[in-house]
C-alpha positions in Angstrom: 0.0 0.0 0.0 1.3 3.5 -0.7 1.0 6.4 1.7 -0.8 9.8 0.2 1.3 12.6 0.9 -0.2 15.0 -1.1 -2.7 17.0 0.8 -4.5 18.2 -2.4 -5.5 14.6 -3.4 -6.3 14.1 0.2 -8.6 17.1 -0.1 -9.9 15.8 -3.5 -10.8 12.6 -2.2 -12.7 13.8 1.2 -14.5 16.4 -1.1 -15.5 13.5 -3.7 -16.3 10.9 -1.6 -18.1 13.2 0.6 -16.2 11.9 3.6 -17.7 13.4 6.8 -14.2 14.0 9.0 -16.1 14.2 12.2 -17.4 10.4 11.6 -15.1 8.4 9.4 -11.5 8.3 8.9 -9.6 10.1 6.2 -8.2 7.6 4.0 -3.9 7.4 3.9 -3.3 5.0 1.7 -3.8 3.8 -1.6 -5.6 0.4 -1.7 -7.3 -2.0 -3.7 -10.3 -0.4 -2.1 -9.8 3.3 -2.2 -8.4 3.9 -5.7 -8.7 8.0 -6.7 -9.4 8.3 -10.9 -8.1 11.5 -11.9 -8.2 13.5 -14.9 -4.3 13.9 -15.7 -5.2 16.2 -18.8 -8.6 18.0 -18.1 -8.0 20.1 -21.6 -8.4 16.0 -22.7 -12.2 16.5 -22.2 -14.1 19.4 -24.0 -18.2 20.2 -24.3 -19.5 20.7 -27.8 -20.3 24.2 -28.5 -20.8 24.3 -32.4 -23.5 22.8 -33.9 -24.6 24.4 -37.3 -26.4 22.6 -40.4 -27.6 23.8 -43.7 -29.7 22.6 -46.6 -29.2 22.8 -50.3 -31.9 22.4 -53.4 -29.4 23.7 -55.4 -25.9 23.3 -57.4 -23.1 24.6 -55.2 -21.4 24.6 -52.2 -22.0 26.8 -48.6 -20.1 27.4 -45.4 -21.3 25.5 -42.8 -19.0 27.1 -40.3 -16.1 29.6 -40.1 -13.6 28.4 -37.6 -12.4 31.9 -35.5 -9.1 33.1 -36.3 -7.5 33.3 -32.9 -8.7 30.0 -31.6 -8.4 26.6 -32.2 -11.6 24.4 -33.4 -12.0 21.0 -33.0 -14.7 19.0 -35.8 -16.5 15.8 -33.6 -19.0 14.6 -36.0 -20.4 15.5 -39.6 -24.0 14.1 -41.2 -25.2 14.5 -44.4 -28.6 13.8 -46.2 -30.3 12.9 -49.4 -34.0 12.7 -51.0 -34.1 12.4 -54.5 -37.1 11.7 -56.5 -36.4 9.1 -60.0 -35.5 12.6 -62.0 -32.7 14.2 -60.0 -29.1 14.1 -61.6 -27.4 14.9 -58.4 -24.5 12.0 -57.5 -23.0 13.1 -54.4 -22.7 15.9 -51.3 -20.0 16.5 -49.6 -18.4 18.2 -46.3 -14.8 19.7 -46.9 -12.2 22.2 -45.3 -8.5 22.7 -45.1 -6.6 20.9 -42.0 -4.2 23.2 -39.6 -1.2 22.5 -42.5 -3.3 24.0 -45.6 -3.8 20.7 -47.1 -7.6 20.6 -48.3 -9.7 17.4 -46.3 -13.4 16.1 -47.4 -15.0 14.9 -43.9 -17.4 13.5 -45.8 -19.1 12.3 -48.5 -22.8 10.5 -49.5 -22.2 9.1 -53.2 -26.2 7.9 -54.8 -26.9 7.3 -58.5 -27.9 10.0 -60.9 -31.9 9.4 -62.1 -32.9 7.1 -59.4 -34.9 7.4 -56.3 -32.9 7.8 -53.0 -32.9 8.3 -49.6 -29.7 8.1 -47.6 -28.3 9.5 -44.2 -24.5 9.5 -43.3 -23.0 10.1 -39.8 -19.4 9.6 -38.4 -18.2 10.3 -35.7 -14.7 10.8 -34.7 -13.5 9.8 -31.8 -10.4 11.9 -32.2 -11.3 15.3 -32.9 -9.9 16.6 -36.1 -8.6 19.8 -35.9 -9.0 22.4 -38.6 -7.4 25.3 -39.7 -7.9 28.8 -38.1 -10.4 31.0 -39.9 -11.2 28.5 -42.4 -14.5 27.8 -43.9 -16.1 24.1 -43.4 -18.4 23.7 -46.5 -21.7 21.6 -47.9 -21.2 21.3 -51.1 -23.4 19.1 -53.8 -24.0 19.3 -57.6 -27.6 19.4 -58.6 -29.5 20.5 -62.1 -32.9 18.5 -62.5 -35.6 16.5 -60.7 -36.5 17.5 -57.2 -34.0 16.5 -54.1 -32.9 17.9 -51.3 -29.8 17.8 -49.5 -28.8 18.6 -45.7 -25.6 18.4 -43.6 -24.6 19.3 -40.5 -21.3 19.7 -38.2 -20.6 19.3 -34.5 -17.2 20.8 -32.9 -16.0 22.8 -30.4 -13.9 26.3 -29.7 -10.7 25.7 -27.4 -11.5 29.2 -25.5 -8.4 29.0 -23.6 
């Protein structure tokens, strides 16, 4: 068993076990029953705070998202959507932006048949955030001229404020 000599732990586990000093005992030493989990990186854990989406009917591509210039931001997840009827010639949407070294990335991208009905959803997560470049735009892109379909995506991420 080793002994806890740092009184901030101590302090940590009292507070977060809700030990009440006047009763029980204040634990001194590490054991298979008292094990502390700490978080050794607390930046390691982040909240989303970016969610944005858009919809398209229409050729072309539109920003999503602007990431700020003087912070970093982190992508978590992308979706994108399709409903085509049998006479839309669209084949594919898309989710794109530039990584922190300039190099251009496509998150995403839902691939269907041109002139056939479809209805398809993509999602992906990443587990490890990707970050993006600062002040970069994240776009929705898809290429559409005939038939009626319509096209949505969306982006989840967050803004290191620090």
């Amino acid at each position: 068993m080793a002994d806890i000599h740092n009184s901030d732990l101590k302090r940590e586990i009292i507070d977060g076990a809700k030990i009440n000093t006047a009763f029980d005992k204040i634990p001194q030493q590490l054991a298979e029953k008292v094990v502390p989990v700490m978080e050794t990186n607390p930046k390691f854990f982040r909240t989303i705070n970016v969610v944005e989406s858009g919809s398209r009917d229409t050729s072309g591509q539109i920003a999503l998202y602007t990431t700020p210039t003087d912070k970093d931001f982190y992508i978590t997840s992308v979706q994108i959507n399709n409903q085509s009827d049998v006479t839309a010639d669209n084949t594919d949407a898309y989710i794109s932006t530039k990584l922190p070294d300039g190099n251009s990335a496509t998150l995403a991208q839902l691939f269907k048949l041109s002139t056939t009905v479809f209805q398809g959803v993509i999602n992906l997560s990443f587990p490890i955030p990707i970050k993006i470049k600062r002040g970069t735009a994240i776009n929705f892109g898809s290429t559409f001229t005939a038939g009626a379909s319509i096209t949505g995506a969306g982006i989840t991420g967050y803004i290191v404020e620090e």
